[in-house]
C-alpha positions as CSV (number, residue, x, y, z in Angstrom):
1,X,28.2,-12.4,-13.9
2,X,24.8,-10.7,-15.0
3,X,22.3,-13.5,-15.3
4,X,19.4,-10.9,-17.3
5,X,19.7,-7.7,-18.2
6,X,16.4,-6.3,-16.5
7,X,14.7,-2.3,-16.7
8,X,13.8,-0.9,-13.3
9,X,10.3,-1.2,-14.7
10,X,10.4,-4.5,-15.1
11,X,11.8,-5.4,-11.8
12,X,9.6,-3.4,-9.8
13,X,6.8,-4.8,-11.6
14,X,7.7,-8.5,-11.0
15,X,8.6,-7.6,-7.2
16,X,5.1,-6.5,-6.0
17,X,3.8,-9.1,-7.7
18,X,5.9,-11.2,-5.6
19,X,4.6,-9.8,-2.5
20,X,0.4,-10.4,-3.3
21,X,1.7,-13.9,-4.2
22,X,3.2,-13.7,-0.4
23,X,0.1,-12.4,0.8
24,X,1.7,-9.0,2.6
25,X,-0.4,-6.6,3.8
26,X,-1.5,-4.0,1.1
27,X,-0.2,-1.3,3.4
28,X,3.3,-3.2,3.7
29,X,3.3,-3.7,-0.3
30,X,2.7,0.1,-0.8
31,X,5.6,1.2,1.5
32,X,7.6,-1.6,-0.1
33,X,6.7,-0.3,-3.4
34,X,7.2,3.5,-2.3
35,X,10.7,2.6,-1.2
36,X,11.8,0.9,-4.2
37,X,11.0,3.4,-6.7
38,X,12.8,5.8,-4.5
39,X,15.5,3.9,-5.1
40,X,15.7,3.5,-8.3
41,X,14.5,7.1,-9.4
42,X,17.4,7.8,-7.5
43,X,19.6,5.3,-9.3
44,X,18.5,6.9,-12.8
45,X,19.5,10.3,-11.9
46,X,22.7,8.3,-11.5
47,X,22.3,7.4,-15.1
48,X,21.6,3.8,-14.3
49,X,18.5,2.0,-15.7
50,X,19.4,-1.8,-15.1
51,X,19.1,-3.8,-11.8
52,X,22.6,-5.1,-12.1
53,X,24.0,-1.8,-12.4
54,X,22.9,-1.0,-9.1
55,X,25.8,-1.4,-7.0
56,X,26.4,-1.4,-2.9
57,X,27.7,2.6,-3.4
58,X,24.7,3.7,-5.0
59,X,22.3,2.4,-2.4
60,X,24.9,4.2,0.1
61,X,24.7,7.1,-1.6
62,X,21.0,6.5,-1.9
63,X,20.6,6.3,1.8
64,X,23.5,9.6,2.6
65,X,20.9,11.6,0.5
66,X,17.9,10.6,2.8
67,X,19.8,11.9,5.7
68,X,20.6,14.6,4.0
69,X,16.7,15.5,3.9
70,X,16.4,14.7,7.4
71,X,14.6,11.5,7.6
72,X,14.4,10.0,10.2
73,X,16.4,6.9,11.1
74,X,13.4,5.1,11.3
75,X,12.2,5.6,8.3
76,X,15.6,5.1,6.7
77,X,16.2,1.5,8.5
78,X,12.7,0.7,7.2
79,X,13.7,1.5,3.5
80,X,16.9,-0.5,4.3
81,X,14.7,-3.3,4.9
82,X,12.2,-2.8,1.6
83,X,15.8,-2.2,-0.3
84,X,17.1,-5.8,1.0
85,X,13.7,-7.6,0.4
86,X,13.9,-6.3,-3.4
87,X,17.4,-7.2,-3.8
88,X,16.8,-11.1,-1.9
89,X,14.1,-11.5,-4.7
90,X,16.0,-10.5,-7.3
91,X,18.8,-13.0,-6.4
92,X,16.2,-15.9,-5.7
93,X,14.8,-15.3,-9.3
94,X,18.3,-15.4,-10.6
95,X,18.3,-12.1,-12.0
96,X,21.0,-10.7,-10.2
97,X,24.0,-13.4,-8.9
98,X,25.3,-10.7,-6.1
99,X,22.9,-9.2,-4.0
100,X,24.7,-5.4,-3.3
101,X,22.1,-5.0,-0.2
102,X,23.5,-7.6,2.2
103,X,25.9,-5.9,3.2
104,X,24.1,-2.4,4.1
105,X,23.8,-1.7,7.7
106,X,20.6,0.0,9.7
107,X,21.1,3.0,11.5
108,X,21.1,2.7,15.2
109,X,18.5,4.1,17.0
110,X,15.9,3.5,19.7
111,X,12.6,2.3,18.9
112,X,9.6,4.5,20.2
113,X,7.7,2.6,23.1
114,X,4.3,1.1,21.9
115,X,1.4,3.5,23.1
116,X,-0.5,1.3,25.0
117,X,-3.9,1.8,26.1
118,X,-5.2,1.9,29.6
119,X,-8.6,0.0,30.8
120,X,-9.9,3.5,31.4
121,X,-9.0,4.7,28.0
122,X,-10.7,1.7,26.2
123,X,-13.4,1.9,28.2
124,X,-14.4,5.2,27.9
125,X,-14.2,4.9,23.9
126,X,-16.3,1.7,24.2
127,X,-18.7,4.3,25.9
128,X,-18.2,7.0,23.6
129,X,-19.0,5.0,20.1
130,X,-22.2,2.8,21.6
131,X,-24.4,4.5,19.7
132,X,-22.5,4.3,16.7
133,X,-23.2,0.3,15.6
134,X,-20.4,0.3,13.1
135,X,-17.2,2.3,14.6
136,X,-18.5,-0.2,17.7
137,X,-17.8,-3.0,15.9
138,X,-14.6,-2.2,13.9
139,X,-13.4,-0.7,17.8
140,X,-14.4,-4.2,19.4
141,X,-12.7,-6.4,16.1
142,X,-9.8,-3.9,17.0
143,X,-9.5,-4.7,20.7
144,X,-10.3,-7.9,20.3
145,X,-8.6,-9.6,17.9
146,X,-5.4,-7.1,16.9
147,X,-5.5,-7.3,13.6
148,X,-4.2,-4.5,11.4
149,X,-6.1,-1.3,10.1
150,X,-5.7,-2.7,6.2
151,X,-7.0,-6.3,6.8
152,X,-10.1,-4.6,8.9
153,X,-10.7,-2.9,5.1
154,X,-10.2,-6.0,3.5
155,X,-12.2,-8.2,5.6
156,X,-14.8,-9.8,3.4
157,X,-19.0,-11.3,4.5
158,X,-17.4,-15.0,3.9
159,X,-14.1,-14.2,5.9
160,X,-16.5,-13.8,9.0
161,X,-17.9,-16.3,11.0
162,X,-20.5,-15.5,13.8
163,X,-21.9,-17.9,16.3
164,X,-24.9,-18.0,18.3
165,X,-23.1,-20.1,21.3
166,X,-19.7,-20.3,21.5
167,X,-16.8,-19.2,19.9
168,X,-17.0,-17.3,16.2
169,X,-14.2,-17.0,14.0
170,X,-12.1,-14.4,11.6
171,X,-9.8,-15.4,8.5
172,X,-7.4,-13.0,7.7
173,X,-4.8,-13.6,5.5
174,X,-4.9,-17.4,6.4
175,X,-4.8,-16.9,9.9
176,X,-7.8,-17.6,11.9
177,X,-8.9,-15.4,14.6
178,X,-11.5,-16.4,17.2
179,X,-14.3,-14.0,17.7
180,X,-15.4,-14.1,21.5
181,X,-19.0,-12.9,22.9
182,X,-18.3,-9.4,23.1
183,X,-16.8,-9.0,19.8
184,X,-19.4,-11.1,18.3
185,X,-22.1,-9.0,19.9
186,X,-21.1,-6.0,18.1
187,X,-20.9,-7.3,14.9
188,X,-24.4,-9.0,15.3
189,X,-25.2,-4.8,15.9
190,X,-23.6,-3.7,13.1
191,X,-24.5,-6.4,10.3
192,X,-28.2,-5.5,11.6
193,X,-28.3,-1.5,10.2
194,X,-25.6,-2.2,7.5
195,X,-27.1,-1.3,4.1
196,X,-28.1,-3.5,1.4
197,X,-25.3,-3.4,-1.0
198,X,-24.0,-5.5,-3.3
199,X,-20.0,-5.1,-2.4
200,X,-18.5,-8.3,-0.7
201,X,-16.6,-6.3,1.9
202,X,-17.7,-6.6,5.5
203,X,-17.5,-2.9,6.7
204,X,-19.2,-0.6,4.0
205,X,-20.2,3.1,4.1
206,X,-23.8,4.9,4.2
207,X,-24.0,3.9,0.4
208,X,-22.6,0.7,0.5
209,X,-19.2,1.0,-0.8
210,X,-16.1,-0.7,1.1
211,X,-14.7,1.2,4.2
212,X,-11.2,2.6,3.4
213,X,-8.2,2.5,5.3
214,X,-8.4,6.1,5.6
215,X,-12.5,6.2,6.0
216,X,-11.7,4.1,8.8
217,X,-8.7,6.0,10.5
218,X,-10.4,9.6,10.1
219,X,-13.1,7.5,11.9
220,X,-11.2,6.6,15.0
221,X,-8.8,9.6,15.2
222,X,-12.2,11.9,15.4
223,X,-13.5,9.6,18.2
224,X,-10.2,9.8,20.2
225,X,-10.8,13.3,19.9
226,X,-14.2,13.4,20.9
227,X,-13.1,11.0,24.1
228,X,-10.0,13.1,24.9
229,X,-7.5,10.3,24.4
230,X,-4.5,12.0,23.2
231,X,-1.3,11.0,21.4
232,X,-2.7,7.2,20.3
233,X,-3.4,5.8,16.4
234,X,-5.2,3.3,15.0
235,X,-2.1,1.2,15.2
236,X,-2.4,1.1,19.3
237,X,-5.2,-1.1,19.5
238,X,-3.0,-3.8,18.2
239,X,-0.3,-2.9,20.9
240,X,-3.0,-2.9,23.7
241,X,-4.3,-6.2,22.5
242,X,-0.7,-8.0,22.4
243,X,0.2,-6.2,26.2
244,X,-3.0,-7.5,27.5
245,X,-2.9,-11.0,26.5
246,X,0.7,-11.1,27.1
247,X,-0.4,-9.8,30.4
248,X,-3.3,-12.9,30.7
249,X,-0.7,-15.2,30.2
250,X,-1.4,-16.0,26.5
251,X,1.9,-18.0,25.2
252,X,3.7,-16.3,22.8
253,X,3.7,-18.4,19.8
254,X,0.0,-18.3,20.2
255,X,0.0,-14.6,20.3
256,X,2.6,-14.3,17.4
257,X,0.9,-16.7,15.4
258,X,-2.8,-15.0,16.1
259,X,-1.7,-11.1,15.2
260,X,0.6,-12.2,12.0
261,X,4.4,-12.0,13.2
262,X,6.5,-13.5,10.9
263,X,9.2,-13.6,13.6
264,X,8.0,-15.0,17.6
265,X,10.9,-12.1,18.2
266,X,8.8,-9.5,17.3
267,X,6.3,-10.7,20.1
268,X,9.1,-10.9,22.1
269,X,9.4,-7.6,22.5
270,X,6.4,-6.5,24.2
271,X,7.4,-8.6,27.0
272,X,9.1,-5.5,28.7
273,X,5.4,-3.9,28.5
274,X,3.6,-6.5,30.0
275,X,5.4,-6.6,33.2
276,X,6.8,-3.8,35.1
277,X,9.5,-4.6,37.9
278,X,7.6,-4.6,41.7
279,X,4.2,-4.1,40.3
280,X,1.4,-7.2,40.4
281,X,-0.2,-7.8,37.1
282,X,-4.2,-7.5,37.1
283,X,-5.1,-11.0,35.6
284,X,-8.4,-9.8,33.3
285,X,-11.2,-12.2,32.5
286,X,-11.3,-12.9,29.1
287,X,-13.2,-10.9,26.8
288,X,-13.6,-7.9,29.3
289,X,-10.6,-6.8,25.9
Protein backbone atom coordinates (compact mmCIF):
# COMPACT_ATOMS: atom_id res chain seq x y z
CA UNK A 1 0.00 0.00 0.00
CA UNK A 2 1.56 3.55 -0.97
CA UNK A 3 0.29 6.03 1.50
CA UNK A 4 1.87 9.33 -0.81
CA UNK A 5 3.44 9.37 -3.83
CA UNK A 6 6.63 11.51 -2.85
CA UNK A 7 9.85 12.89 -5.35
CA UNK A 8 13.24 12.19 -4.00
CA UNK A 9 13.34 15.94 -3.69
CA UNK A 10 10.73 16.19 -1.59
CA UNK A 11 11.74 13.53 0.73
CA UNK A 12 15.17 14.61 1.21
CA UNK A 13 14.05 17.93 1.82
CA UNK A 14 11.50 17.04 4.59
CA UNK A 15 14.17 14.52 6.18
CA UNK A 16 16.96 17.16 7.10
CA UNK A 17 14.51 19.09 8.26
CA UNK A 18 13.66 16.41 10.58
CA UNK A 19 17.09 16.13 11.85
CA UNK A 20 17.57 20.37 12.91
CA UNK A 21 14.12 19.72 14.50
CA UNK A 22 16.20 16.70 16.41
CA UNK A 23 18.85 18.89 17.07
CA UNK A 24 21.81 16.57 15.36
CA UNK A 25 24.96 17.79 15.00
CA UNK A 26 25.41 19.89 11.67
CA UNK A 27 28.32 17.50 10.82
CA UNK A 28 26.01 14.30 11.42
CA UNK A 29 23.09 16.09 9.22
CA UNK A 30 25.67 16.66 6.38
CA UNK A 31 26.91 13.05 6.22
CA UNK A 32 23.30 12.06 6.71
CA UNK A 33 22.35 14.27 3.87
CA UNK A 34 25.57 13.17 1.73
CA UNK A 35 24.38 9.55 2.16
CA UNK A 36 20.97 9.96 1.16
CA UNK A 37 21.40 11.69 -2.10
CA UNK A 38 23.84 8.97 -2.79
CA UNK A 39 21.16 6.87 -2.64
CA UNK A 40 18.83 8.12 -4.40
CA UNK A 41 21.06 9.50 -7.40
CA UNK A 42 21.77 6.01 -7.47
CA UNK A 43 18.05 4.95 -7.42
CA UNK A 44 17.39 7.37 -10.47
CA UNK A 45 19.91 5.95 -12.65
CA UNK A 46 17.69 3.00 -11.81
CA UNK A 47 14.95 4.92 -13.44
CA UNK A 48 13.21 5.35 -10.11
CA UNK A 49 12.12 8.92 -8.88
CA UNK A 50 9.58 7.94 -5.96
CA UNK A 51 10.38 6.93 -2.39
CA UNK A 52 8.07 3.93 -2.61
CA UNK A 53 9.71 2.68 -5.46
CA UNK A 54 12.71 2.19 -3.68
CA UNK A 55 12.79 -1.33 -2.77
CA UNK A 56 15.22 -3.65 -0.35
CA UNK A 57 17.24 -4.75 -3.92
CA UNK A 58 17.99 -1.41 -4.91
CA UNK A 59 19.54 -0.37 -1.71
CA UNK A 60 21.44 -3.83 -2.08
CA UNK A 61 22.45 -3.02 -5.19
CA UNK A 62 23.10 0.44 -3.91
CA UNK A 63 25.49 -0.81 -1.25
CA UNK A 64 27.32 -3.89 -3.97
CA UNK A 65 28.25 -0.75 -5.97
CA UNK A 66 30.07 0.98 -3.00
CA UNK A 67 32.16 -2.08 -2.61
CA UNK A 68 32.64 -2.14 -5.86
CA UNK A 69 34.47 1.31 -5.51
CA UNK A 70 36.35 0.13 -2.60
CA UNK A 71 34.76 1.82 0.31
CA UNK A 72 35.49 0.92 3.10
CA UNK A 73 33.20 -1.15 5.36
CA UNK A 74 33.15 1.54 7.62
CA UNK A 75 31.95 3.93 5.64
CA UNK A 76 29.43 1.64 4.06
CA UNK A 77 27.91 0.50 7.60
CA UNK A 78 27.74 4.22 8.33
CA UNK A 79 25.56 4.86 5.06
CA UNK A 80 23.60 1.78 6.21
CA UNK A 81 22.81 3.58 9.22
CA UNK A 82 21.93 7.22 7.35
CA UNK A 83 19.89 4.82 4.82
CA UNK A 84 17.73 3.27 7.84
CA UNK A 85 17.30 6.64 9.59
CA UNK A 86 15.73 8.04 6.31
CA UNK A 87 13.65 5.09 5.72
CA UNK A 88 12.39 4.99 9.83
CA UNK A 89 11.22 8.64 9.13
CA UNK A 90 9.63 8.08 6.20
CA UNK A 91 7.56 5.27 7.82
CA UNK A 92 6.81 7.40 11.01
CA UNK A 93 5.40 10.24 8.69
CA UNK A 94 3.34 7.68 6.97
CA UNK A 95 4.75 8.07 3.64
CA UNK A 96 5.91 4.81 3.12
CA UNK A 97 3.85 1.67 5.00
CA UNK A 98 7.10 -0.80 4.57
CA UNK A 99 10.24 0.33 5.42
CA UNK A 100 12.72 -1.73 2.73
CA UNK A 101 15.85 -0.82 5.15
CA UNK A 102 15.14 -2.96 8.15
CA UNK A 103 16.11 -5.68 6.92
CA UNK A 104 19.69 -4.58 5.39
CA UNK A 105 22.61 -5.87 7.34
CA UNK A 106 26.09 -3.92 8.31
CA UNK A 107 29.15 -5.36 7.12
CA UNK A 108 31.25 -6.96 9.70
CA UNK A 109 34.29 -5.43 10.58
CA UNK A 110 36.54 -4.25 13.46
CA UNK A 111 36.28 -0.84 14.65
CA UNK A 112 39.63 1.10 14.78
CA UNK A 113 40.86 1.73 18.47
CA UNK A 114 40.19 5.34 19.73
CA UNK A 115 43.58 7.33 19.59
CA UNK A 116 43.94 8.29 22.90
CA UNK A 117 46.14 10.88 24.11
CA UNK A 118 48.83 10.50 26.63
CA UNK A 119 49.42 13.13 29.72
CA UNK A 120 52.73 13.89 27.98
CA UNK A 121 51.04 14.49 24.66
CA UNK A 122 48.43 16.90 26.13
CA UNK A 123 50.72 18.48 28.00
CA UNK A 124 53.24 19.33 25.74
CA UNK A 125 50.37 20.90 23.35
CA UNK A 126 49.07 22.84 26.34
CA UNK A 127 52.84 24.08 26.26
CA UNK A 128 53.07 24.52 22.67
CA UNK A 129 49.68 26.90 22.15
CA UNK A 130 50.23 29.19 25.58
CA UNK A 131 50.90 31.94 23.68
CA UNK A 132 48.26 31.56 21.40
CA UNK A 133 45.04 32.85 23.82
CA UNK A 134 42.49 31.41 21.33
CA UNK A 135 43.77 27.76 20.05
CA UNK A 136 44.46 27.78 24.14
CA UNK A 137 41.14 27.98 24.84
CA UNK A 138 39.33 25.95 22.15
CA UNK A 139 42.38 23.15 23.23
CA UNK A 140 41.29 23.50 27.01
CA UNK A 141 37.12 23.47 26.02
CA UNK A 142 38.44 20.39 24.09
CA UNK A 143 40.09 18.57 26.92
CA UNK A 144 37.95 19.58 29.18
CA UNK A 145 34.65 19.16 28.41
CA UNK A 146 34.64 16.59 25.12
CA UNK A 147 32.49 18.18 23.15
CA UNK A 148 32.54 17.84 19.32
CA UNK A 149 34.60 19.96 16.73
CA UNK A 150 31.02 21.29 15.15
CA UNK A 151 29.38 22.44 18.44
CA UNK A 152 32.88 24.24 19.43
CA UNK A 153 31.88 26.36 15.98
CA UNK A 154 28.59 26.75 17.02
CA UNK A 155 29.07 27.65 20.47
CA UNK A 156 27.43 31.03 20.93
CA UNK A 157 28.54 34.40 23.84
CA UNK A 158 25.08 33.38 25.67
CA UNK A 159 25.72 29.60 25.45
CA UNK A 160 28.75 30.34 27.80
CA UNK A 161 28.79 30.84 31.30
CA UNK A 162 32.05 31.95 33.21
CA UNK A 163 32.36 32.23 36.93
CA UNK A 164 34.68 34.07 39.07
CA UNK A 165 34.48 31.19 42.04
CA UNK A 166 33.30 28.10 41.40
CA UNK A 167 32.04 26.11 38.75
CA UNK A 168 31.12 27.87 35.13
CA UNK A 169 28.96 26.22 32.68
CA UNK A 170 28.53 25.28 28.77
CA UNK A 171 25.10 24.67 26.81
CA UNK A 172 25.40 22.64 24.00
CA UNK A 173 22.76 21.35 22.28
CA UNK A 174 20.66 21.19 25.61
CA UNK A 175 23.22 19.60 27.49
CA UNK A 176 25.00 21.44 30.09
CA UNK A 177 28.59 21.14 30.53
CA UNK A 178 30.51 22.35 33.58
CA UNK A 179 33.39 24.58 32.94
CA UNK A 180 36.05 23.93 35.75
CA UNK A 181 39.08 26.50 36.81
CA UNK A 182 41.39 25.66 34.20
CA UNK A 183 39.03 25.75 31.41
CA UNK A 184 37.56 28.76 32.68
CA UNK A 185 40.91 30.47 32.92
CA UNK A 186 41.53 30.18 29.29
CA UNK A 187 38.51 31.46 28.14
CA UNK A 188 38.78 34.52 30.54
CA UNK A 189 42.38 34.80 28.13
CA UNK A 190 40.79 34.49 25.13
CA UNK A 191 37.49 36.65 25.59
CA UNK A 192 40.23 39.32 26.72
CA UNK A 193 42.08 39.84 23.00
CA UNK A 194 38.95 38.69 21.03
CA UNK A 195 37.98 41.39 18.60
CA UNK A 196 35.07 43.57 18.74
CA UNK A 197 32.66 42.17 16.35
CA UNK A 198 29.34 42.08 16.00
CA UNK A 199 28.84 38.04 15.24
CA UNK A 200 27.18 36.10 18.22
CA UNK A 201 29.51 33.24 17.92
CA UNK A 202 31.96 32.66 20.76
CA UNK A 203 35.24 31.79 18.77
CA UNK A 204 35.76 34.31 15.87
CA UNK A 205 38.68 35.03 13.56
CA UNK A 206 41.24 38.09 13.32
CA UNK A 207 38.18 39.99 11.62
CA UNK A 208 35.60 38.85 13.66
CA UNK A 209 33.75 36.34 11.67
CA UNK A 210 32.72 32.79 13.31
CA UNK A 211 35.52 30.15 13.51
CA UNK A 212 34.76 27.28 11.03
CA UNK A 213 34.95 23.75 11.50
CA UNK A 214 37.62 23.62 9.17
CA UNK A 215 39.39 27.10 10.42
CA UNK A 216 39.44 25.28 13.50
CA UNK A 217 40.80 21.74 12.51
CA UNK A 218 43.68 23.27 10.07
CA UNK A 219 44.24 25.08 13.46
CA UNK A 220 44.92 22.05 15.62
CA UNK A 221 46.33 19.62 12.92
CA UNK A 222 49.23 22.51 12.26
CA UNK A 223 49.78 22.57 16.08
CA UNK A 224 50.10 18.75 16.37
CA UNK A 225 52.57 19.16 13.79
CA UNK A 226 54.45 21.79 15.29
CA UNK A 227 54.38 19.57 18.76
CA UNK A 228 55.32 16.34 16.92
CA UNK A 229 52.20 14.39 17.93
CA UNK A 230 51.60 12.12 15.12
CA UNK A 231 48.64 10.16 13.87
CA UNK A 232 45.75 12.04 16.20
CA UNK A 233 42.63 14.42 14.93
CA UNK A 234 40.61 16.78 16.30
CA UNK A 235 38.21 13.97 17.12
CA UNK A 236 40.80 12.51 19.92
CA UNK A 237 40.43 15.02 22.36
CA UNK A 238 36.91 13.69 22.91
CA UNK A 239 38.35 10.10 23.28
CA UNK A 240 41.10 11.33 25.78
CA UNK A 241 38.48 13.12 27.70
CA UNK A 242 35.94 10.01 27.95
CA UNK A 243 39.23 7.49 28.83
CA UNK A 244 40.31 9.86 31.47
CA UNK A 245 37.14 10.41 33.37
CA UNK A 246 36.29 6.90 32.81
CA UNK A 247 39.61 6.36 34.30
CA UNK A 248 38.64 9.06 37.49
CA UNK A 249 35.85 6.95 38.12
CA UNK A 250 33.12 9.26 36.51
CA UNK A 251 29.80 6.96 36.24
CA UNK A 252 28.86 6.28 33.00
CA UNK A 253 25.58 7.73 32.58
CA UNK A 254 27.10 10.84 33.80
CA UNK A 255 29.74 10.65 31.16
CA UNK A 256 27.22 9.55 28.32
CA UNK A 257 24.92 12.08 29.28
CA UNK A 258 27.76 15.01 29.45
CA UNK A 259 29.50 14.23 25.85
CA UNK A 260 25.92 13.64 23.95
CA UNK A 261 25.52 9.68 23.54
CA UNK A 262 22.34 8.79 22.59
CA UNK A 263 23.09 5.24 23.69
CA UNK A 264 25.01 4.64 27.49
CA UNK A 265 26.41 1.60 25.04
CA UNK A 266 28.36 3.75 23.24
CA UNK A 267 30.16 4.91 26.53
CA UNK A 268 30.29 1.47 27.18
CA UNK A 269 32.78 0.87 24.93
CA UNK A 270 35.62 2.85 26.08
CA UNK A 271 35.66 0.79 29.14
CA UNK A 272 38.28 -1.60 27.59
CA UNK A 273 40.51 1.76 27.28
CA UNK A 274 40.31 2.74 30.56
CA UNK A 275 41.59 -0.21 32.18
CA UNK A 276 44.33 -2.39 31.03
CA UNK A 277 44.64 -6.04 32.65
CA UNK A 278 47.63 -6.01 35.60
CA UNK A 279 48.22 -2.26 35.29
CA UNK A 280 47.19 0.31 38.31
CA UNK A 281 45.17 3.20 37.02
CA UNK A 282 46.70 6.79 37.95
CA UNK A 283 43.67 8.38 39.69
CA UNK A 284 44.21 12.29 38.33
CA UNK A 285 42.91 15.31 40.28
CA UNK A 286 40.34 16.93 38.67
CA UNK A 287 40.98 19.54 36.29
CA UNK A 288 44.76 18.68 35.75
CA UNK A 289 42.31 17.39 32.06
Amino acid sequence: MILAMIPFETAHQKFTEFLKKRGRASATMLAYSKDISQLLDFSSKKGKSLVHEIAKEDIDDFLNDLKSANYTAKSISRKINSTRTFFKFLVDEKVIKFDPARLVEHPKFTPKAPRILSKLEYRALRDTVKNDPRTAAILEVFLQTGIRISELANLKMTDVVIQNEGMGKMLVLKREIPLNRPVQEALKSYLAIKPKTKSKSFFVTKSGKPLLVRNIRATIDRYFKKTGIEHATVNDFRHTFIVQHLKEGASLLYISKIIGHKRISTTEKYLEYATSEGEKIEKMELGEL
